[in-house]
Biopython code that builds the backbone (N, CA, C, O; Angstrom):
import numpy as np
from Bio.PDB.StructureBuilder import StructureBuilder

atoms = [
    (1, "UNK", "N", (40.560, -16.797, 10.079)),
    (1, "UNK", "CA", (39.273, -16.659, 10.713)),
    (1, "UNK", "C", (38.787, -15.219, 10.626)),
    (1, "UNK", "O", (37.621, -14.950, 10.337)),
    (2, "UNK", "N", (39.550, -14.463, 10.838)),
    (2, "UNK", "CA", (39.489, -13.028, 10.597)),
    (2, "UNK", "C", (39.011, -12.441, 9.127)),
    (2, "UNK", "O", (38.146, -11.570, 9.037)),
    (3, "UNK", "N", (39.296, -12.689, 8.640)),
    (3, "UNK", "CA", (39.486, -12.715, 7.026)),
    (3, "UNK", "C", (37.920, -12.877, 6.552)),
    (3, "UNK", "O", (37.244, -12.060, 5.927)),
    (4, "UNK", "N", (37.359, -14.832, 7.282)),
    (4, "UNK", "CA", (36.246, -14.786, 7.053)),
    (4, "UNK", "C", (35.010, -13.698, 7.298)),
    (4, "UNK", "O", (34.178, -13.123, 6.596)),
    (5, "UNK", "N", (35.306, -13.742, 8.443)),
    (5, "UNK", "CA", (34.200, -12.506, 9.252)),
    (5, "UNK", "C", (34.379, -11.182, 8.565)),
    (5, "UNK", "O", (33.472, -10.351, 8.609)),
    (6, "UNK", "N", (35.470, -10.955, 7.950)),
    (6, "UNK", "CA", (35.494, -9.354, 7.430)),
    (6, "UNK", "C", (34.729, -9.653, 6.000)),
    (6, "UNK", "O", (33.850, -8.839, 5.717)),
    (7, "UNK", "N", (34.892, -10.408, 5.341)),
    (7, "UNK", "CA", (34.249, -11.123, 4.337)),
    (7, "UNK", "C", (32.715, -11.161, 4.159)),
    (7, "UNK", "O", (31.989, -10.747, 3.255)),
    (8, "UNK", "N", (32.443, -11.854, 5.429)),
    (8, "UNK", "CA", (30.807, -11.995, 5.732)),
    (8, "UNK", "C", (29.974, -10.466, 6.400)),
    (8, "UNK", "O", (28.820, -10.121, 6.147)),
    (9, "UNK", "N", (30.686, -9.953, 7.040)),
    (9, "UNK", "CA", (30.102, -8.415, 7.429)),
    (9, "UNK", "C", (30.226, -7.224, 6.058)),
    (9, "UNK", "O", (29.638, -6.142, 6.051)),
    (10, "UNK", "N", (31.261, -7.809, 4.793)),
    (10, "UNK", "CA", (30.836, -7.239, 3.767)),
    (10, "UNK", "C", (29.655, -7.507, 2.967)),
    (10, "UNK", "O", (28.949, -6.734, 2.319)),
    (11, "UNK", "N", (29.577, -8.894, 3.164)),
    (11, "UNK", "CA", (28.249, -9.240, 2.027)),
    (11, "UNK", "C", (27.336, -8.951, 2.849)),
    (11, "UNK", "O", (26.433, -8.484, 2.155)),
    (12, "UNK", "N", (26.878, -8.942, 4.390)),
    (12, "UNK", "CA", (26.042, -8.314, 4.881)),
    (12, "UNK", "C", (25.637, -6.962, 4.271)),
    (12, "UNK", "O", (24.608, -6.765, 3.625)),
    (13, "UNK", "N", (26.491, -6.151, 4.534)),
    (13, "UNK", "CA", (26.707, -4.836, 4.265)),
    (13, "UNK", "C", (26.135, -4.580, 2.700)),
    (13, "UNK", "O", (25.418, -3.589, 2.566)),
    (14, "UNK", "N", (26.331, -5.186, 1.823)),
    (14, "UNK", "CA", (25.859, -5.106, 0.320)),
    (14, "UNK", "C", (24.920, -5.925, 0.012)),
    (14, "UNK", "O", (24.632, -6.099, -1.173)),
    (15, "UNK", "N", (24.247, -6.599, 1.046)),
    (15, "UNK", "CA", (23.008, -7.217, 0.811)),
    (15, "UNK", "C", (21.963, -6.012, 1.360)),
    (15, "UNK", "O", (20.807, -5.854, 0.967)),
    (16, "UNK", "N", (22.662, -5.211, 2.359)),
    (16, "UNK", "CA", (21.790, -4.060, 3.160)),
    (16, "UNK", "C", (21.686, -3.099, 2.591)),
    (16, "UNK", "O", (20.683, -2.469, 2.927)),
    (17, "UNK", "N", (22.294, -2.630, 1.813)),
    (17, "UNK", "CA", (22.840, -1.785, 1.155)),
    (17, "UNK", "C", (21.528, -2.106, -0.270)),
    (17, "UNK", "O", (20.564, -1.347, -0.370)),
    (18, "UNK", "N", (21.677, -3.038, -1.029)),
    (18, "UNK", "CA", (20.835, -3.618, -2.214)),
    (18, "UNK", "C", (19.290, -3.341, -1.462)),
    (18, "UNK", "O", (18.519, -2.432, -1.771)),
    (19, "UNK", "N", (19.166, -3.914, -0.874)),
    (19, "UNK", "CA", (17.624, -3.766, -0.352)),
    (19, "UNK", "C", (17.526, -2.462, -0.019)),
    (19, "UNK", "O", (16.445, -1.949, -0.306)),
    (20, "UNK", "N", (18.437, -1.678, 0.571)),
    (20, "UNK", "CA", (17.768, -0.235, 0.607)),
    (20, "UNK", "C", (17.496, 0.355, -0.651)),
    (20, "UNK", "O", (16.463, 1.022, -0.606)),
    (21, "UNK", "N", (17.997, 0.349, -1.653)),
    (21, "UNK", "CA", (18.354, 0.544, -3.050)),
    (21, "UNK", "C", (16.864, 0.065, -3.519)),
    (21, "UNK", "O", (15.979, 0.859, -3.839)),
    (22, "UNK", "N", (16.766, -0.930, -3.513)),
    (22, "UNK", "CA", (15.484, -2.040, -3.926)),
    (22, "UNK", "C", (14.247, -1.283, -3.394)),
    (22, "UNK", "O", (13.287, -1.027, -4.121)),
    (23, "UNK", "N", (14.331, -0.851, -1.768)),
    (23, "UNK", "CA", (13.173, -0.369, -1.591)),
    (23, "UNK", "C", (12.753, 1.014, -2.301)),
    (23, "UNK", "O", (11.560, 1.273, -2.463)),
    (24, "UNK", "N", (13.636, 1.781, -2.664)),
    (24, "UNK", "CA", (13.580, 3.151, -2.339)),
    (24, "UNK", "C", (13.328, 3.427, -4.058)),
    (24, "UNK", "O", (12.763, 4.494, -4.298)),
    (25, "UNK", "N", (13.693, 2.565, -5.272)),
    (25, "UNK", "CA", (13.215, 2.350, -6.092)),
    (25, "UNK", "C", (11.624, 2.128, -6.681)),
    (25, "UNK", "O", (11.053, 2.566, -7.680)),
    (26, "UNK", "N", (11.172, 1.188, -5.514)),
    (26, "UNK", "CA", (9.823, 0.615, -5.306)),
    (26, "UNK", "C", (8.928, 1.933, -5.396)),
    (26, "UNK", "O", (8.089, 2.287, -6.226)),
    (27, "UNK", "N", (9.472, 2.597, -4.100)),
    (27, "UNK", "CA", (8.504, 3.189, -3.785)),
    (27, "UNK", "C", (8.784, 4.792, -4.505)),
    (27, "UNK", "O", (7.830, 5.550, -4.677)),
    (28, "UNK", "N", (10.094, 5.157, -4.864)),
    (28, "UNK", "CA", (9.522, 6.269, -6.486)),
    (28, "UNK", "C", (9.100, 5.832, -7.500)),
    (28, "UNK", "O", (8.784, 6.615, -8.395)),
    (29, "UNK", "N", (8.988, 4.658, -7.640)),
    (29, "UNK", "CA", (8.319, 3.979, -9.050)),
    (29, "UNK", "C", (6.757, 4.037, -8.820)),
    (29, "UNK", "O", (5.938, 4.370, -9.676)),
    (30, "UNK", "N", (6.531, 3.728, -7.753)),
    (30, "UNK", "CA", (4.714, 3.823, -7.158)),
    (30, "UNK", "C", (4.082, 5.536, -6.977)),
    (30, "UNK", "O", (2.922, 5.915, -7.140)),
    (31, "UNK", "N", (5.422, 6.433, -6.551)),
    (31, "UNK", "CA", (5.303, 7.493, -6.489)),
    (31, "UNK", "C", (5.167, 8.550, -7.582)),
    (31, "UNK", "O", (4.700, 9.687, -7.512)),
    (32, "UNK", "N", (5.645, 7.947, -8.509)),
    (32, "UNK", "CA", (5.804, 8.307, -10.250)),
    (32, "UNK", "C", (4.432, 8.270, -10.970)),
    (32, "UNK", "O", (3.691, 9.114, -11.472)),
    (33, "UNK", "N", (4.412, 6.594, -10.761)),
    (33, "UNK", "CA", (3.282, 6.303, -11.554)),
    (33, "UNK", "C", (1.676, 6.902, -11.444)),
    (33, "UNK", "O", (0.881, 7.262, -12.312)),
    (34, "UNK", "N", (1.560, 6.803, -9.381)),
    (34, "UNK", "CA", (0.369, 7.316, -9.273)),
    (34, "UNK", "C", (-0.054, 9.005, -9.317)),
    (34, "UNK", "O", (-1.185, 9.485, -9.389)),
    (35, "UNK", "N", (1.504, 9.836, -9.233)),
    (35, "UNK", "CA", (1.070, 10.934, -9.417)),
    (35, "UNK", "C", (0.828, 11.806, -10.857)),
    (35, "UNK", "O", (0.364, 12.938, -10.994)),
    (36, "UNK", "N", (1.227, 11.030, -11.682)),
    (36, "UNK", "CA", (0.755, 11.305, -12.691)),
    (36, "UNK", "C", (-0.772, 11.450, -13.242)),
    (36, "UNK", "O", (-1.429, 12.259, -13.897)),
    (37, "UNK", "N", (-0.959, 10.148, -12.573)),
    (37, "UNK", "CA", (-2.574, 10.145, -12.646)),
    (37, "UNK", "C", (-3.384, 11.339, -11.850)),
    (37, "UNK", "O", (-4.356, 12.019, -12.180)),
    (38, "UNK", "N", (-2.408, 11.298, -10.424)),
    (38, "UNK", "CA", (-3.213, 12.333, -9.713)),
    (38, "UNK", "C", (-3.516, 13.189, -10.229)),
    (38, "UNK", "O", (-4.667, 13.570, -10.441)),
    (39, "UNK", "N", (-2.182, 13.833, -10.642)),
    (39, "UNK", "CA", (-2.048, 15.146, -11.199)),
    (39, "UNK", "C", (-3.122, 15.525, -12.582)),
    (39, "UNK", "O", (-3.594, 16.631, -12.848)),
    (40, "UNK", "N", (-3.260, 14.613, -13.109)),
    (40, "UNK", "CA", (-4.262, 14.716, -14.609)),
    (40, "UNK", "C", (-5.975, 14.736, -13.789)),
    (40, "UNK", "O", (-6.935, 15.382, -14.207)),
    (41, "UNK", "N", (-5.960, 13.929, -12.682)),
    (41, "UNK", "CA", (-7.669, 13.406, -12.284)),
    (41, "UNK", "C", (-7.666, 15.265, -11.852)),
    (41, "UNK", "O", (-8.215, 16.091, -12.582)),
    (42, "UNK", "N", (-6.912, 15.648, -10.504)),
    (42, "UNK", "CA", (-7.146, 17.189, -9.804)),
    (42, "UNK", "C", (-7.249, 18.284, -11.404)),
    (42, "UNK", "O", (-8.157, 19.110, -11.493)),
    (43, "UNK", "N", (-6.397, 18.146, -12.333)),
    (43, "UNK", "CA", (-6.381, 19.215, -13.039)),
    (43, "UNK", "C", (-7.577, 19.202, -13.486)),
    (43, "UNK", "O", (-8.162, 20.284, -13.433)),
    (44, "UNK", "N", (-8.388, 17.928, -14.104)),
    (44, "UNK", "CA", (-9.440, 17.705, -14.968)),
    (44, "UNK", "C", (-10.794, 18.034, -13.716)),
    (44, "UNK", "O", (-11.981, 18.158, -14.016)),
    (45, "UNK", "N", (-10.181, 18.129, -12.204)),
    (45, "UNK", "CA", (-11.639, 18.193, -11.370)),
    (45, "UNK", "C", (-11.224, 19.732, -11.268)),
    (45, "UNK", "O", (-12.307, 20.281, -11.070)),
    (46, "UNK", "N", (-10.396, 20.572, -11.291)),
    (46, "UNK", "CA", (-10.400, 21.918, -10.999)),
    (46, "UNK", "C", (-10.723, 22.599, -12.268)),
    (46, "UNK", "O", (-11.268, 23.696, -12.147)),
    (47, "UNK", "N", (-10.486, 22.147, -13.507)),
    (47, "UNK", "CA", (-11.423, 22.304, -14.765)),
    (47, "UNK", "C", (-12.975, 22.886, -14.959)),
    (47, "UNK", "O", (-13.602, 23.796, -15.501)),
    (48, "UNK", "N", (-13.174, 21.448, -13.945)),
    (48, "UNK", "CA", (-15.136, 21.507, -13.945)),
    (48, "UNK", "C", (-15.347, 22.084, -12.991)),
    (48, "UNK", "O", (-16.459, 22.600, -13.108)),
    (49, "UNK", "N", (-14.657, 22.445, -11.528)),
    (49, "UNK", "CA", (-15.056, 23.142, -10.513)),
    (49, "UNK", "C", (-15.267, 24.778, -10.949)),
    (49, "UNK", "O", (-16.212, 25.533, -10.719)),
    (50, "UNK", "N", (-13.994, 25.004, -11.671)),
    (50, "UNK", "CA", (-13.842, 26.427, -12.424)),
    (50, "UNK", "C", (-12.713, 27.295, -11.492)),
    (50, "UNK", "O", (-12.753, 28.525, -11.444)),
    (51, "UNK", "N", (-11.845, 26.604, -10.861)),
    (51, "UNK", "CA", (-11.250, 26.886, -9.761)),
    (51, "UNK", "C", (-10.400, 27.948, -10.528)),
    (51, "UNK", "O", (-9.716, 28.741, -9.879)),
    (52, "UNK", "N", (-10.432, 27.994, -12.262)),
    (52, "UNK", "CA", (-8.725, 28.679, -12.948)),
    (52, "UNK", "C", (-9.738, 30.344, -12.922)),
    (52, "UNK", "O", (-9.193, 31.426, -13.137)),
    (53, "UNK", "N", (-11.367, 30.183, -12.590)),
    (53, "UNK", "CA", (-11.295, 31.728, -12.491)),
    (53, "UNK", "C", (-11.387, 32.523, -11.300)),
    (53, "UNK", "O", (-11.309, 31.809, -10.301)),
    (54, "UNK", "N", (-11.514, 33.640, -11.065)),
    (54, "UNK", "CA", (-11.456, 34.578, -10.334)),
    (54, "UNK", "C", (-12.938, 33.524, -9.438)),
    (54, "UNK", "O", (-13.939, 32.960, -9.882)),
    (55, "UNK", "N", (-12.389, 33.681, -8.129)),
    (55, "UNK", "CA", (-13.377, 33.347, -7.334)),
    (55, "UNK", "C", (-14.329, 34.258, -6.331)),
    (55, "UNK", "O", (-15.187, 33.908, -5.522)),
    (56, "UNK", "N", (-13.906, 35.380, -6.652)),
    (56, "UNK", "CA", (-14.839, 36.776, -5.962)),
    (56, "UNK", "C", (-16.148, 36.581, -6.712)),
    (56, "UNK", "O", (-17.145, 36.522, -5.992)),
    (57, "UNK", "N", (-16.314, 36.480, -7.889)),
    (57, "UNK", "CA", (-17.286, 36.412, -8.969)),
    (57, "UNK", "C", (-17.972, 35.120, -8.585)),
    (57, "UNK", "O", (-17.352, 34.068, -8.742)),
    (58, "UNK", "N", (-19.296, 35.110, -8.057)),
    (58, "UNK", "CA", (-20.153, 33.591, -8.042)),
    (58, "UNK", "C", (-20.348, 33.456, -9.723)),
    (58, "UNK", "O", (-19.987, 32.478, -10.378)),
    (59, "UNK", "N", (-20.814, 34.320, -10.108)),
    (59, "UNK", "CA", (-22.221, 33.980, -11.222)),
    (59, "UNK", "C", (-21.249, 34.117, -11.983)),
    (59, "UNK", "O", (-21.861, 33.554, -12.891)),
    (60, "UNK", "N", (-19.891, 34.449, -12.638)),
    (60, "UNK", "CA", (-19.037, 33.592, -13.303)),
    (60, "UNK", "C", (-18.674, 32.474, -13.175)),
    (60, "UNK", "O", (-18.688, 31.683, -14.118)),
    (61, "UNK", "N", (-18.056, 31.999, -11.348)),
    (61, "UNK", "CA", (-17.931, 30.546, -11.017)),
    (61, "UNK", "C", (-19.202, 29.872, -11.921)),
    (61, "UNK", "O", (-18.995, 29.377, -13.029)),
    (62, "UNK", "N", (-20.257, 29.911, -11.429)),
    (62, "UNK", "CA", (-21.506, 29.270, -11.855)),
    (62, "UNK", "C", (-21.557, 29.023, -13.438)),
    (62, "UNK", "O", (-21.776, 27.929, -13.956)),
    (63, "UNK", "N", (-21.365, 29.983, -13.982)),
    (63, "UNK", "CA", (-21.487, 29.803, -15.552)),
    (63, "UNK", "C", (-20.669, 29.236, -16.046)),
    (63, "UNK", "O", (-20.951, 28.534, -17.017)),
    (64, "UNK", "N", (-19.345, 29.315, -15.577)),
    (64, "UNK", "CA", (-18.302, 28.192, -16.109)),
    (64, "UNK", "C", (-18.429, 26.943, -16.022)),
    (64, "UNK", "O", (-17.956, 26.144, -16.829)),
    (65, "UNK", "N", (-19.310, 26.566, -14.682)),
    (65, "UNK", "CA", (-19.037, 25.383, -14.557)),
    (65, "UNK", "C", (-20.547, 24.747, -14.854)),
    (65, "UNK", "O", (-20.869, 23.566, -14.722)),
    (66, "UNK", "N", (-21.423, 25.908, -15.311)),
    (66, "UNK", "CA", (-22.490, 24.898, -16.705)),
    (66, "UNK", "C", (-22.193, 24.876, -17.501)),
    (66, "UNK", "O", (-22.428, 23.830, -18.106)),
    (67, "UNK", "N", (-21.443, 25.928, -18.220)),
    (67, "UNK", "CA", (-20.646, 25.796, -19.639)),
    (67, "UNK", "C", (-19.927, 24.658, -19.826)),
    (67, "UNK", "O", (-20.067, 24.215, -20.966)),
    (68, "UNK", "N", (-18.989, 23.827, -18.911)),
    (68, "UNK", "CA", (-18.492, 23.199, -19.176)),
    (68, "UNK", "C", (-19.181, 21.869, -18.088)),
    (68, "UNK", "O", (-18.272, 21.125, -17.723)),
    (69, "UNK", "N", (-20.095, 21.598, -17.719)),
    (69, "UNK", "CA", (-21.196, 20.414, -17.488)),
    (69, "UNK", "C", (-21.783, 20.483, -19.092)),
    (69, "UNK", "O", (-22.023, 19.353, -19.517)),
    (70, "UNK", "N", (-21.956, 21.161, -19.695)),
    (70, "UNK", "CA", (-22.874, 21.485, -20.649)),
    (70, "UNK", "C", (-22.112, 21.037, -21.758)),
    (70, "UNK", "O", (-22.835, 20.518, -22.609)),
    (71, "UNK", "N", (-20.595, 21.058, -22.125)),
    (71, "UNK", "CA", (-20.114, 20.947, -23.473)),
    (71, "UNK", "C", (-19.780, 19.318, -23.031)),
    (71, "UNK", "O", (-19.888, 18.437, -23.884)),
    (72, "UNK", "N", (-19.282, 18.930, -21.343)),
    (72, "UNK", "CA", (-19.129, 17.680, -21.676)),
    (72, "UNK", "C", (-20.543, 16.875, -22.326)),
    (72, "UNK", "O", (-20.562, 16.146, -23.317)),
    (73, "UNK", "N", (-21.382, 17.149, -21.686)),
    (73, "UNK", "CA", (-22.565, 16.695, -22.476)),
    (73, "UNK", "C", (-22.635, 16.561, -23.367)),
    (73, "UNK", "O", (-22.852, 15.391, -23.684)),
    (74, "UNK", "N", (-22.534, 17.457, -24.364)),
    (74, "UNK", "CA", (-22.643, 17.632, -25.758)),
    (74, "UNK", "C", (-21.361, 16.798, -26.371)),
    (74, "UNK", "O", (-21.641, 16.552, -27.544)),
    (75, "UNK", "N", (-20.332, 16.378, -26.108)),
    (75, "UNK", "CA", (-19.449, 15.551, -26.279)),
    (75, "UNK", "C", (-19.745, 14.212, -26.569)),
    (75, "UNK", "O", (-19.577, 13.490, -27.552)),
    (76, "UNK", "N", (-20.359, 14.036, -25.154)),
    (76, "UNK", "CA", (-20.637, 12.398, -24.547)),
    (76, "UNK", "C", (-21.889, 11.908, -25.998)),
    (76, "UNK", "O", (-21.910, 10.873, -26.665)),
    (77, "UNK", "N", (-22.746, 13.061, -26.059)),
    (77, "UNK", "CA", (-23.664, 12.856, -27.158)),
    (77, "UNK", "C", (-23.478, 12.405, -28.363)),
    (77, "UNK", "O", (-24.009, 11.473, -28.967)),
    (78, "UNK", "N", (-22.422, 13.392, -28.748)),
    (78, "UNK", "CA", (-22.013, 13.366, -29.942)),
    (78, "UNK", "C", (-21.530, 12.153, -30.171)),
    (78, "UNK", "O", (-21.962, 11.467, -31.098)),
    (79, "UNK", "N", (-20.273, 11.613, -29.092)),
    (79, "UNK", "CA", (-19.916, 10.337, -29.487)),
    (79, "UNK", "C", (-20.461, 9.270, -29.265)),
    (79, "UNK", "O", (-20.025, 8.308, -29.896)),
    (80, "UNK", "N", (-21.424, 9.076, -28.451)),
    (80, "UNK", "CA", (-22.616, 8.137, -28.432)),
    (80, "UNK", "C", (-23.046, 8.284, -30.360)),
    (80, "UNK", "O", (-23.356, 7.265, -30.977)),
    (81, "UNK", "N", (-23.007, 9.221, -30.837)),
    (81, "UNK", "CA", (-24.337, 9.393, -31.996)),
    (81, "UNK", "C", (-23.146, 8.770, -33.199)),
    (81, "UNK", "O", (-23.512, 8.039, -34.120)),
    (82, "UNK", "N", (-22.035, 9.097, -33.053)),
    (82, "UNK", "CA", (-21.432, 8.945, -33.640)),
    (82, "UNK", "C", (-20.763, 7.533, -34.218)),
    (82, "UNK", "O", (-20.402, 7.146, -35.329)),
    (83, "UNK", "N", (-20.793, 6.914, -32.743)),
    (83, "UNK", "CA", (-20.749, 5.651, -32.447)),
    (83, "UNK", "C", (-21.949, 4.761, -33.236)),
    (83, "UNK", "O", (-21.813, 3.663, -33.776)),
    (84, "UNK", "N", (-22.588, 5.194, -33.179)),
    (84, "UNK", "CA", (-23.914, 4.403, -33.122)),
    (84, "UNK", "C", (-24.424, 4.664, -34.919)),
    (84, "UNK", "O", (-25.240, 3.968, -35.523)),
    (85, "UNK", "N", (-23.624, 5.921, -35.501)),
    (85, "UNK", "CA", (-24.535, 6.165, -37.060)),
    (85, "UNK", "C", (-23.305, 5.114, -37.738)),
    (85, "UNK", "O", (-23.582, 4.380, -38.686)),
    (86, "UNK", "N", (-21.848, 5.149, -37.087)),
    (86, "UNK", "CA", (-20.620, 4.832, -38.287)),
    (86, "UNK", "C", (-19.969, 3.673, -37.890)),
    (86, "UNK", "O", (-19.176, 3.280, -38.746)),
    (87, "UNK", "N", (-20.056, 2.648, -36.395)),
    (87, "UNK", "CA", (-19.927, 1.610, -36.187)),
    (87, "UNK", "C", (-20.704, 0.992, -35.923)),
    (87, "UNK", "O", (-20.331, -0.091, -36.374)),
    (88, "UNK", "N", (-21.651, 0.837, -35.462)),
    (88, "UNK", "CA", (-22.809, -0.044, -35.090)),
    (88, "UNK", "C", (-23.500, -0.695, -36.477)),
    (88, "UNK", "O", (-23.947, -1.839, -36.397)),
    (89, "UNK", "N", (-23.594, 0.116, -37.890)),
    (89, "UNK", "CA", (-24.144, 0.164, -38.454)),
    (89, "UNK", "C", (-23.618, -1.107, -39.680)),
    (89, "UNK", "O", (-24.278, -1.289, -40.703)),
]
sb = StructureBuilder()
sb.init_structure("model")
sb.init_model(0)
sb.init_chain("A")
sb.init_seg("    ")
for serial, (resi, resn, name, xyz) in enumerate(atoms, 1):
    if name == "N":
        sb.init_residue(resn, " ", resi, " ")
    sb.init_atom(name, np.array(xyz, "f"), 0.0, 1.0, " ", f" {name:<3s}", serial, name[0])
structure = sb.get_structure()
């Protein structure tokens, strides 16, 4: 009888044991995945903010961040035009 119960408080024990395992997997796998993204969306918004220059300087802040409103533009254009002369066609 003894035997059993030491038996059954083991598979308890490694069923408790598995699910902690199980969870803690879950949730660095969710933790992995979404910060990657984070990490790419903040770099690409501190990009356009202009956050990588000196922030004493407005009217540098400012120009950086038409310079680069301004080239995505010219991007978005281009591949719109591009799109449109060599597949559409």
């Amino acid at each position: 009888m003894g035997e059993a119960k030491r038996r059954r408080e083991n598979e308890d024990e490694r069923r408790k044991e598995a699910e902690r395992i199980l969870e803690r997997v879950s949730r660095d796998s969710e933790t992995i995945g979404s910060s990657g993204f984070a990490r790419t969306t903040n770099r690409l918004a501190n990009h356009f903010l202009a956050k990588d220059s000196p922030q004493d300087d407005p009217i540098e802040v400012l120009g950086k961040r038409i310079g680069r409103l301004l080239s995505l533009i010219a991007f978005v254009g281009l591949a719109i035009y591009l799109f449109l002369t060599y597949v559409v066609k």
